[in-house]
N, C-alpha and C positions, 0 to 999 in steps of 0.2 A: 873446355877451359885449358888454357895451355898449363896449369900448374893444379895438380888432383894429389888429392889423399888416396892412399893407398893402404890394405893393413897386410903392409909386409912390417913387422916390427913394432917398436913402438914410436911414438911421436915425440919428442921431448916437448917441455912450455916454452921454451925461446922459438921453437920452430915454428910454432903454432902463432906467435906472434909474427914469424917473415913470411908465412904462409900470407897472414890478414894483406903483409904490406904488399905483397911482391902482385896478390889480387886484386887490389885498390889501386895501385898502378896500375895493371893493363888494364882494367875496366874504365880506368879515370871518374873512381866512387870513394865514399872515405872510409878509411880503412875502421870506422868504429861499422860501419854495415856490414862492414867482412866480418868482424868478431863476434856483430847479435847473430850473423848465419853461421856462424860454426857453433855459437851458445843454442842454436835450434835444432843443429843436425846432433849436438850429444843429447837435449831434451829427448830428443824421437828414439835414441839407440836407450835413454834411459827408461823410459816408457815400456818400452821392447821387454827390458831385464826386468821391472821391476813391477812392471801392469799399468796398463793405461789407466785403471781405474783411478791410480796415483795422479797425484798433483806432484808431477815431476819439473824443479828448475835448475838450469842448471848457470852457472857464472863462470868466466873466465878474465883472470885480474889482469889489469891494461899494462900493467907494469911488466909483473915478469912472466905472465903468462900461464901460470895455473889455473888449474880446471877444479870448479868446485861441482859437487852434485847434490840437490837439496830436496828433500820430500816435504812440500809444504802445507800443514795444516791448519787449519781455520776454529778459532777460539769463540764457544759459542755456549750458551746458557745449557740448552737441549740438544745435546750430539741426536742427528737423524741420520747420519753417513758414518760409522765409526771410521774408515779408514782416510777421510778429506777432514774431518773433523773432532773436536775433542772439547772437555770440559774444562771451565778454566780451574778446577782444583787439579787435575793433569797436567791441566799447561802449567801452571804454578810452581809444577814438580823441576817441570825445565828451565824454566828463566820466572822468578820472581816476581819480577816488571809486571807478568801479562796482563791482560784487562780484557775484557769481551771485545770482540772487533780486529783484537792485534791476529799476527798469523805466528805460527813457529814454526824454523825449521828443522828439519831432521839430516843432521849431514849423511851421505852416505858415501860408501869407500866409490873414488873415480873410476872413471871409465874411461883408458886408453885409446886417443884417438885413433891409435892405428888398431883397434878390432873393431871398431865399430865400419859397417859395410862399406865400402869405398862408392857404391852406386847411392845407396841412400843420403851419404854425406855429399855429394857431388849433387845430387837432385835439389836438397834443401839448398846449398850456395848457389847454384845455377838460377833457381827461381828467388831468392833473394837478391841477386846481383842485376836480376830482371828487373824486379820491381823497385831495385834503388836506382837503374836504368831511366825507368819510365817516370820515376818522379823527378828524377833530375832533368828529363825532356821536356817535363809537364811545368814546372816551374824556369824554363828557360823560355820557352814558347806562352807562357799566359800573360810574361809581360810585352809580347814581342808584337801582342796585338795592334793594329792600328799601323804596322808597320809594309812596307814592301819588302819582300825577300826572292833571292835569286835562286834557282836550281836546275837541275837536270831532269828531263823527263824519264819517268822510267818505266812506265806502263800506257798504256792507252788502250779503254775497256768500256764498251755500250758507251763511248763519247766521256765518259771520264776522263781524268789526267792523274795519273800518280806522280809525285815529282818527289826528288830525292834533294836533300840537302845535307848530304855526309853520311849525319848520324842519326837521320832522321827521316820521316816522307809525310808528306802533305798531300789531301786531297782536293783538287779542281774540279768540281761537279761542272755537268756536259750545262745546265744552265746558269754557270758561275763565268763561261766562255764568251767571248765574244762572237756573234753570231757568224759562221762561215771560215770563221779560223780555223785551223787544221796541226798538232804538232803530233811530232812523229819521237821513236823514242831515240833520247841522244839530244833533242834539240833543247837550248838552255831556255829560260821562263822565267819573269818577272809577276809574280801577282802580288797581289794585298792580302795578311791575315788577317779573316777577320769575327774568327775564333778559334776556342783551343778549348776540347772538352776532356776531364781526365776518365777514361773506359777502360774497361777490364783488361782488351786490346791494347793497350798502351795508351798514351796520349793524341787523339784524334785532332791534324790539326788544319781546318778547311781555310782554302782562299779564294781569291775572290779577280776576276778582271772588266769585270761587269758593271758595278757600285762605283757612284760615284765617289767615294769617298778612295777609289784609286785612282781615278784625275785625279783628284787633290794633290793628292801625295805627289804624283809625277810633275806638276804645276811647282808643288815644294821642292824637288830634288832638282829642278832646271833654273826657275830664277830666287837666287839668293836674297831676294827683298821675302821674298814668302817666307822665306827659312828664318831670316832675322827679324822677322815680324814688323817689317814697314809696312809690308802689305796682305792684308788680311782676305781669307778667300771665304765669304759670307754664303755662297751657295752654291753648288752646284746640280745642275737635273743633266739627265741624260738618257739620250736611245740608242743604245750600243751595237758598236760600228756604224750607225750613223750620223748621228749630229746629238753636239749636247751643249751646254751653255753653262759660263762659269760667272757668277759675279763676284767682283775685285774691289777691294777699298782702301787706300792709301793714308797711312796716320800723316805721313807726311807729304804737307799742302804740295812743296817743289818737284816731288812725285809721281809721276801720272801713272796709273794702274794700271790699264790698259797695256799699253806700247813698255810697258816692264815685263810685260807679260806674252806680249808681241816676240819681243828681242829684235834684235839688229839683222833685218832683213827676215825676217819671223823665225830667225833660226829657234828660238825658244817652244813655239806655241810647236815649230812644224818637228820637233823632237819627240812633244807630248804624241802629235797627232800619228807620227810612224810611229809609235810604238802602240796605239788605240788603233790599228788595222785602217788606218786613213778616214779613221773617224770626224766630221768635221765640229771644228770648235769653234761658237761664237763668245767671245770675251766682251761685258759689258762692266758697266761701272755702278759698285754699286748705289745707292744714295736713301736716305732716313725721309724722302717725301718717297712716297706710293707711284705720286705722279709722274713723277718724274725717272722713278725706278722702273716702274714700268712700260714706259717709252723706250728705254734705253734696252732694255728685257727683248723688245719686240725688232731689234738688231734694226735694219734695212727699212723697215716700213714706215710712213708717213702719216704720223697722229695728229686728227682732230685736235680729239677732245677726251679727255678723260675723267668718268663717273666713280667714286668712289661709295660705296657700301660697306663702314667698317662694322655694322654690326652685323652683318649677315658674310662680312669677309668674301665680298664680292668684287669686283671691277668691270664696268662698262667703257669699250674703247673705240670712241667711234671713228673710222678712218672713211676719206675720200673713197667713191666705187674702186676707181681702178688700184687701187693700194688693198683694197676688200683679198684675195688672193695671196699677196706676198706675208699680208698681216698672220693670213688663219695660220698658213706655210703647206707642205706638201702631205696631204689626209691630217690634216692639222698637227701637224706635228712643230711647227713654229710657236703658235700660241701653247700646246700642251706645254712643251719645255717651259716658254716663260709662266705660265701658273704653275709649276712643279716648283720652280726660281724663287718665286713669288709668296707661295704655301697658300695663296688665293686664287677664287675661279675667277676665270675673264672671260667677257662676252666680246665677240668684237659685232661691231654697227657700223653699217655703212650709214653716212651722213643722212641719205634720204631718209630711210627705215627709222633713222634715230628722230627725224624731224616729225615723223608723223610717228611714232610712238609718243612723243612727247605732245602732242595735241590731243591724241587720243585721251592722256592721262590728265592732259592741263582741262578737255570736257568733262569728262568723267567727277573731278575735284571740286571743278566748278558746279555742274548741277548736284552735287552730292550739298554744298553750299545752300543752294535754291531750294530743296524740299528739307534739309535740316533747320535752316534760319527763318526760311519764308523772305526770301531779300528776293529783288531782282536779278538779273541775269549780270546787268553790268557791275554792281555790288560784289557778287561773288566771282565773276575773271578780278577786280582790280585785288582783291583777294589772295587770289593766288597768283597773280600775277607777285605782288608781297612779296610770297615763300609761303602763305601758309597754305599746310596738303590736309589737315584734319579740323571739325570742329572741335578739338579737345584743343587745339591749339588755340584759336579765337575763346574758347574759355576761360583758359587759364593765365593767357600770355598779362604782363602791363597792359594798364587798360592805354596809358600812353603809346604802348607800339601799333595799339589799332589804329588810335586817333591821328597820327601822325601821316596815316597813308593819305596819299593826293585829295581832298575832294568830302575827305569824312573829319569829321570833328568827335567833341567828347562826349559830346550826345549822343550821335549814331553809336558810339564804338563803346557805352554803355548799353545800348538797348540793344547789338548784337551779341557781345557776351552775357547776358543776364537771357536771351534765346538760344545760345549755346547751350548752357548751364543745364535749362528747361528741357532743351531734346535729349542731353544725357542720361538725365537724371529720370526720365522717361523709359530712355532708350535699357538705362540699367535695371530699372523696376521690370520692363518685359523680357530681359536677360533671366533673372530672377524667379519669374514665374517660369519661363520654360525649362529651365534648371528643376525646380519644383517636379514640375510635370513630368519630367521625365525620368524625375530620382533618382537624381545625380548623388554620390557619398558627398558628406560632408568635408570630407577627409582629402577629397582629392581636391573639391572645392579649394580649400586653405592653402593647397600646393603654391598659388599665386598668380596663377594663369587669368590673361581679362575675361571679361563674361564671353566675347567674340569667340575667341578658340575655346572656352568649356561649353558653349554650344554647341561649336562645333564637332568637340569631342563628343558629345552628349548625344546630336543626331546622327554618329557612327556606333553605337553601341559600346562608348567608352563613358563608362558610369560608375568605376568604382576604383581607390586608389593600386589596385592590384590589376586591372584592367591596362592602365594606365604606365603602370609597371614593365608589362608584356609586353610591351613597343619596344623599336627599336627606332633609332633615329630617324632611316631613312621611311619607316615607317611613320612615324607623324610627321613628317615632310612632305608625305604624301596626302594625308588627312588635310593638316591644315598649312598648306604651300606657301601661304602670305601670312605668318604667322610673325613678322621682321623678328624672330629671337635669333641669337648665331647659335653656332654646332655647337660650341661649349653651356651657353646658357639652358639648351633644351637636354644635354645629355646629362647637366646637372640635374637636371628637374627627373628626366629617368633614374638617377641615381636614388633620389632625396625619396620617391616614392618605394623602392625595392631596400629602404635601410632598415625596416621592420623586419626583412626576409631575414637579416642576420644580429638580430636582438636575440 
């Protein structure tokens, strides 16, 4: 510290005030932290003189800078410590007021700053100027999160990055980098923070050039529609340094998202991309249909057709053969990006594969028809040919949407639903019994699961709600694959049976 106590003499209380300020200045701290560290380094020297065992405090007035010294004890029914403690007809002796609870102190004649040790007093302000250091790091940098910041390298260590920023340093972890990158120390650095943790060490504060959430930011610092929130950046995925994909949405219709995003001769996009290590960026639009989001997702490539699955938050895309390759992208890395885009999984299909899966599924429907109803073969295609894939559906549906198909009236399309009804209601009574038989809890029963998957569950040795419990998702994924429930509804149901655990 360029300005130290010393015990040559004595101190006067005005100095000990230009001491606090002339401290608070060069540290750039407020000068009340200077005053509680010198109120702690006469604590320690009083201590010293008068026994730790003491409840020693000591004050120093903001005004004119006198030094108080106080022996403070604690007002209490049954003294157990006589020297921290006392009775309150004692305490009563000294201040009238007292009550059980209050404290009194005991003045005691001061202690000249200049005898107390010049190392010990310089230790306590040194580590107090520290830690009002590090909290004023700590509260400049937690809100600074979510930001990009610039600095200098100053280290590089097992592929880490130290990076200095004045009056401070940030860590670049070797997997926060972009792959292949290399800096050296001296070279300036842009990353993302994108935490700040307060440790004994100081303020730890990591970044990041990896996350997408630093495109982002770079996409925001180049076109000013992003910044003024015309245009909104709804997603981005990415595989750093090589290719990532942003989607873009314009509040305003005259707008185009994209080619804002482009700039005038790509100066914009090819700013983001030299500073991402020539990382390639496909820019898509983004749109509130699925369908049409995810064509757009799939940049270059030529879509069919597109199958949507929202409860299992899936997407089937069937493209032409020779598009089959451009679609998937290089070790699939096209399609991964747009389901990262997306937050849905996507199959892609070629046309043929897609053709004859779908005959496969339209036979399969249809004879499940033929031995559930007992109809003929051409009954059950015109059927599904409809839309309808279950007998629960010909059960339950308007008797009018039966009737209505080509060729059947309200006769048929009563005496096929009331044979619906019959194979369920069969089908559930044998559900039932083997439930039974196998001794299934009642408990997990009630969970809400159909008899299909608690049979299922039931012939893998899942038979009790704590059984049931011990799953994990990708676990009953595996159990019961065609269960159509989505990731949310089945990890509820994991939930709902583990809520006893913490009763």
């Amino acid at each position: 510290m360029a300005i130290a106590l010393t015990n040559k003499g004595n101190v006067g209380n005005t100095e000990i005030l230009q001491i606090a300020d002339a401290v608070a200045r060069e540290k750039g701290i407020g000068r009340e932290q200077i005053i509680e560290a010198l109120e702690s380094a006469v604590q320690v020297a009083g201590r010293r003189k008068y026994g730790h065992e003491h409840n020693i405090k000591a004050e120093i007035d903001r005004k004119s800078g006198e030094i108080k010294l106080f022996r403070v004890i604690d007002v209490v029914e049954e003294v157990e410590n006589e020297i921290t403690q006392i009775t309150l007809k004692e305490a009563r002796r000294k201040n009238k007021e007292a009550e059980i609870g209050d404290q009194i102190k005991d003045r005691l004649p001061p202690i000249d700053l200049g005898r107390i040790s010049a190392q010990t007093t310089k230790q306590v302000i040194v580590q107090k100027v520290r830690d009002a250091e590090r909290d004023k790091q700590f509260d400049e940098f937690k809100d600074r999160i979510g930001e990009i910041i610039s600095g200098t390298v100053k280290q590089v260590e097992y592929g880490n990055v130290t990076v200095d920023f004045g009056r401070t340093e940030a860590i670049l972890r070797r997997e926060e980098l972009i792959p292949r990158e290399i800096f050296r120390i001296g070279d300036r650095i842009r990353a993302y923070v994108y935490d700040v943790r307060r440790e004994k060490a100081g303020p730890q504060i990591f970044l990041t050039r990896t996350r997408p959430e630093f495109m982002a930011k770079l996409f925001a610092q180049e076109v000013p529609e992003i910044y003024d929130g015309i245009i909104e950046i709804k997603s981005v995925a990415r595989d750093p340094g090589s290719r990532a994909k942003i989607a873009v949405y314009s509040h305003d219709s005259n707008i185009n998202p994209v080619l804002s995003c482009v700039g005038v001769r790509g100066a914009r996009v090819q700013a983001v991309v030299a500073e991402l290590q020539g990382e390639k960026v496909d820019i898509v639009e983004w749109s509130s249909d699925p369908a049409t989001y995810i064509v757009n997702a799939l940049s270059s490539a030529e879509v069919s057709k597109v199958v949507i699955d929202e409860t299992r938050e899936r997407i089937e895309v069937v493209v032409p053969e020779d598009q089959l390759s451009l679609a998937i992208g290089r070790r699939g890395q096209n399609v991964r990006l747009a389901s990262q885009l997306l937050g849905w999984n996507i199959d892609i299909l070629t046309e043929e594969v897609e053709s004859t899966r779908r005959a496969e599924e339209f036979n399969s429907i249809s004879a499940n028809f033929i031995e559930a109803l007992n109809v003929e073969e051409v009954i059950a295609q015109l059927l599904v040919t409809e839309g309808f894939t279950g007998v629960e559906e010909v059960a339950y549906v308007p008797l009018e949407d039966i009737a209505a198909i080509e060729g059947f009236d309200e006769e048929l399309a009563n005496e096929l639903r009331e044979r619906a009804r019959e194979w369920l209601s069969s089908q559930k009574e044998e559900a039932e019994n083997k439930l039974r038989n196998l001794g299934m809890d009642e408990k997990l029963i009630e969970l809400g699961f159909s008899d299909e998957i608690l049979v299922t569950l039931g012939e893998n040795k899942i038979l009790t709600l704590d059984d049931f419990a011990d799953l994990s998702l990708d676990e009953f994924i595996e159990l019961v694959p065609n269960s159509h429930l989505s990731h949310e509804e089945i990890n509820s149901m994991i939930m709902k049976a583990r809520a006893h655990w913490f009763e």
